[in-house]
C-alpha positions in Angstrom: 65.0 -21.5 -13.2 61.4 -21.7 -11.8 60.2 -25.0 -10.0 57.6 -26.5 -8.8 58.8 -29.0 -6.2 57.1 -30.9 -3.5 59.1 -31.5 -0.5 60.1 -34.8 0.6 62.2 -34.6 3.7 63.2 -31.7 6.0 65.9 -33.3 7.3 67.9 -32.1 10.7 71.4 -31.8 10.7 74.3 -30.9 12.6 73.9 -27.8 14.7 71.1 -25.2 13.3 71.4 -26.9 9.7 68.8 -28.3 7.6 68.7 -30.2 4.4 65.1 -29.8 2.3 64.6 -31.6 -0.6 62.0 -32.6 -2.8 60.8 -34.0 -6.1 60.3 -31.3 -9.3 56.9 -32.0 -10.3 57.9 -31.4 -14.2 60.8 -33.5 -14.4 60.9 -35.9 -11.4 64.3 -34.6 -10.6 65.2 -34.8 -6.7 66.5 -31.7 -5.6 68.2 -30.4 -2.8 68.0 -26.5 -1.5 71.9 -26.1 -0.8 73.4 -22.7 -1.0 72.8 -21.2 0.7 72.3 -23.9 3.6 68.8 -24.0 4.8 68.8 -23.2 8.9 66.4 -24.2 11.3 65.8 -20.2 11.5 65.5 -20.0 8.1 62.9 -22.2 7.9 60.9 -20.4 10.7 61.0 -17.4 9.4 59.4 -19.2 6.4 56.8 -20.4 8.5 57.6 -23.6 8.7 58.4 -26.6 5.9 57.1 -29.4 5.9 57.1 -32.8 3.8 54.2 -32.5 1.8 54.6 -28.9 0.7 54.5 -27.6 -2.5 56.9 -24.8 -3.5 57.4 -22.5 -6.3 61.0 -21.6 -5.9 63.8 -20.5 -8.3 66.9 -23.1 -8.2 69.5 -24.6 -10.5 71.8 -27.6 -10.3 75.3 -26.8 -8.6 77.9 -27.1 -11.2 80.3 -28.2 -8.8 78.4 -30.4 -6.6 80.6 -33.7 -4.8 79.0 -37.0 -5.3 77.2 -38.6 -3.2 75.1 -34.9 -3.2 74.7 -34.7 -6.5 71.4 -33.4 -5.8 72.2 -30.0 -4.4 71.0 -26.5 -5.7 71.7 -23.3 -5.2 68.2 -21.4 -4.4 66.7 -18.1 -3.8 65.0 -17.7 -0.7 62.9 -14.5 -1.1 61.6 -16.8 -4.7 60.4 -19.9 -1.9 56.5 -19.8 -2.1 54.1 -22.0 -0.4 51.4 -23.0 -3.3 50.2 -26.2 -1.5 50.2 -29.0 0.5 50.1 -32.8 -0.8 48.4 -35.3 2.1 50.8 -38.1 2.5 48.8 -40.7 0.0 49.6 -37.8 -3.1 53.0 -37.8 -2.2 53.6 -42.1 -2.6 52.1 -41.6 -5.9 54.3 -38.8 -7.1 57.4 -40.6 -6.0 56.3 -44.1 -7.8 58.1 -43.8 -10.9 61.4 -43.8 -8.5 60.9 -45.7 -6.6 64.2 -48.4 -5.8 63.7 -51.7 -4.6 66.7 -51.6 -1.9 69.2 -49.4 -0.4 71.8 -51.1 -2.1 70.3 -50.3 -5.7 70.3 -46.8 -4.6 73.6 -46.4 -3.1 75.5 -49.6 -4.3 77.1 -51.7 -1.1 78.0 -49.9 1.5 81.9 -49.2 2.8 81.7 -50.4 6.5 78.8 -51.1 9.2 79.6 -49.5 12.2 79.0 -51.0 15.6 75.8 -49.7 15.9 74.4 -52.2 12.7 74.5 -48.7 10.8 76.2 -48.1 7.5 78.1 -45.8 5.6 79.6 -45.5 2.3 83.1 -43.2 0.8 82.1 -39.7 0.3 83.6 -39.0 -3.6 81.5 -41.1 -5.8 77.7 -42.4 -6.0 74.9 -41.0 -8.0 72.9 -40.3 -5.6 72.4 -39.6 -1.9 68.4 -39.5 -1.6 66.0 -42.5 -2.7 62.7 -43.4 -1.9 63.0 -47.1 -1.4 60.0 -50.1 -0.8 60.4 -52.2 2.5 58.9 -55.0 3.6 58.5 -53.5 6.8 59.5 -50.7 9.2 59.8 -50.6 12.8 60.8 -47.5 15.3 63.0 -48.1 18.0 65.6 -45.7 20.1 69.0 -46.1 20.9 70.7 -46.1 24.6 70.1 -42.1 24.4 66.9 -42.1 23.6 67.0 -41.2 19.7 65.0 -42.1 17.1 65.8 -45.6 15.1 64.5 -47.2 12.6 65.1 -50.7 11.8 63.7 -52.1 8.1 63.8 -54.8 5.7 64.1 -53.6 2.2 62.0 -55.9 -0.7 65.4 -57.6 -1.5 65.3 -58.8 2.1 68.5 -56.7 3.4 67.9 -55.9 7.0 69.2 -53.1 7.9 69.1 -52.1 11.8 69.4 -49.1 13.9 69.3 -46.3 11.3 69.0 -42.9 12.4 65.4 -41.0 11.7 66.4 -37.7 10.7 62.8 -35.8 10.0 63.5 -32.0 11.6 59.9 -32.6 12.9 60.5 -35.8 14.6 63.7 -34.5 16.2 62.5 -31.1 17.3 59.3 -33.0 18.7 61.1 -35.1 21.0 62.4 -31.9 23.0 59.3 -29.7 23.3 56.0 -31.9 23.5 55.4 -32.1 27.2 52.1 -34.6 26.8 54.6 -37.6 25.5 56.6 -38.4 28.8 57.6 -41.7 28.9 55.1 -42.8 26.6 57.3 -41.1 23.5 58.3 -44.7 22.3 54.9 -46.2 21.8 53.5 -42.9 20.2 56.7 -43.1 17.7 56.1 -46.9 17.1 52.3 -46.0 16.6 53.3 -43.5 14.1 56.1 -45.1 12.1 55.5 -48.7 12.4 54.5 -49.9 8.9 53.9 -53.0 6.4 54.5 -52.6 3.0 56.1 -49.1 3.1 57.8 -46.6 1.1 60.6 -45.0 3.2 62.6 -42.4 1.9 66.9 -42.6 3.2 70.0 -40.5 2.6 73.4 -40.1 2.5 74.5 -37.6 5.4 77.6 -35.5 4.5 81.0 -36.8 5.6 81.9 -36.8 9.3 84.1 -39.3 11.4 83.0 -40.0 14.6 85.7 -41.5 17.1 88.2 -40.1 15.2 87.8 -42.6 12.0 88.0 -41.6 8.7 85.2 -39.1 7.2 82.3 -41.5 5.7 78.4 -40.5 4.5 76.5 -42.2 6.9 73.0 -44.1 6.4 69.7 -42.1 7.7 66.3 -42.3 6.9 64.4 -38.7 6.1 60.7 -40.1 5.8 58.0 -42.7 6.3 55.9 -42.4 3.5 52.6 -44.8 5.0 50.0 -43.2 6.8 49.4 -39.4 7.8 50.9 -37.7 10.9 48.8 -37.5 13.8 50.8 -36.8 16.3 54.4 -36.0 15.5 53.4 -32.7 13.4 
């Protein structure tokens, strides 16, 4: 079926992968463009997506999509048209009528924390795994390598610390743009740090680092407070 969708993340994953998803302006439904699996050359050789784009695209709920990802679609890329873009403002307002107070009301409480302060919950069951959610705040940060945190407090007042930021953008960003240097930490804190936010998180697929067992792991996809300026 034909729909109109505006993206909400563009999400890196592992390898070339990406996940794009967005919400169907006629029904509200977040949807996920699964099989086939979007690639970072895919996405190129669109031209580039971007949250904030507005697609015409033909895509239909998997029949035999495993929760948490309940989400997922199969798509047709030669359908994928570009009919808009939605400045960042357009886009909170879209997404209002979903909006969940916590990441535990979206995802229920989660199986472990890991070492790290992150979480992650069983892959098999959930309704979801993609939620715009309201925080008190938001506040960028980087881990011992040098990748992108963030650390938040939801509006039930569940802190929740050292999440991955996944945003393709952000990540692909951090490799090429020569003029950051060592001043890429304050330019990401200038551009994500936020009061009163909408953020939007997921559910990555299962994986088990250290050897554990597979579990869908915490991340956030977008900050949904000011435009981009520099991390485009």
């Amino acid at each position: 079926m034909s729909r109109t969708i505006v993206l909400l993340d563009v999400t890196a994953m592992s390898a070339d992968t990406v996940c794009v998803a967005g919400l169907d302006l006629a029904t509200d439904e977040t949807i996920r463009l699964a099989n086939p699996q979007p690639t970072q050359r895919l996405i190129a050789a669109l031209g580039g997506l971007a949250p904030g784009d507005i697609l015409k695209v033909d895509a239909k709920r998997m029949r035999n999509a495993v929760p948490p990802h309940v989400e997922d679609c199969e798509w047709n890329p030669r359908s994928l048209k570009r009919v808009g873009i939605s400045p960042v403002s357009d886009l909170a307002k879209a997404v209002q009528s979903t909006v969940l107070t916590s990441v535990e009301q979206a995802f229920s409480e989660p199986s472990i924390k890991g070492r790290n302060g992150n979480s992650a919950w069983e892959p098999g069951s959930g309704v979801r795994s993609l939620a715009t959610v309201s925080v008190l705040y938001v506040r960028a940060c980087a881990d011992k390598n040098n990748r992108p945190r963030l650390a938040f407090k939801d509006d039930t007042l569940a802190y929740w610390p050292g999440v991955p930021l996944q945003d393709l953008r952000v990540k692909q960003h951090q490799a090429k743009c020569e003029s950051c240097g060592t001043d890429h930490l304050e330019r990401f804190k200038e551009e994500f740090d936020a009061n009163r936010a909408l953020i939007r998180v997921g559910l990555t697929r299962p994986f088990a680092p250290e050897g554990s067992e597979p579990l869908c792991w915490l991340q956030v996809t977008n900050v949904l407070s000011k435009p981009r300026e520099h991390f485009l």
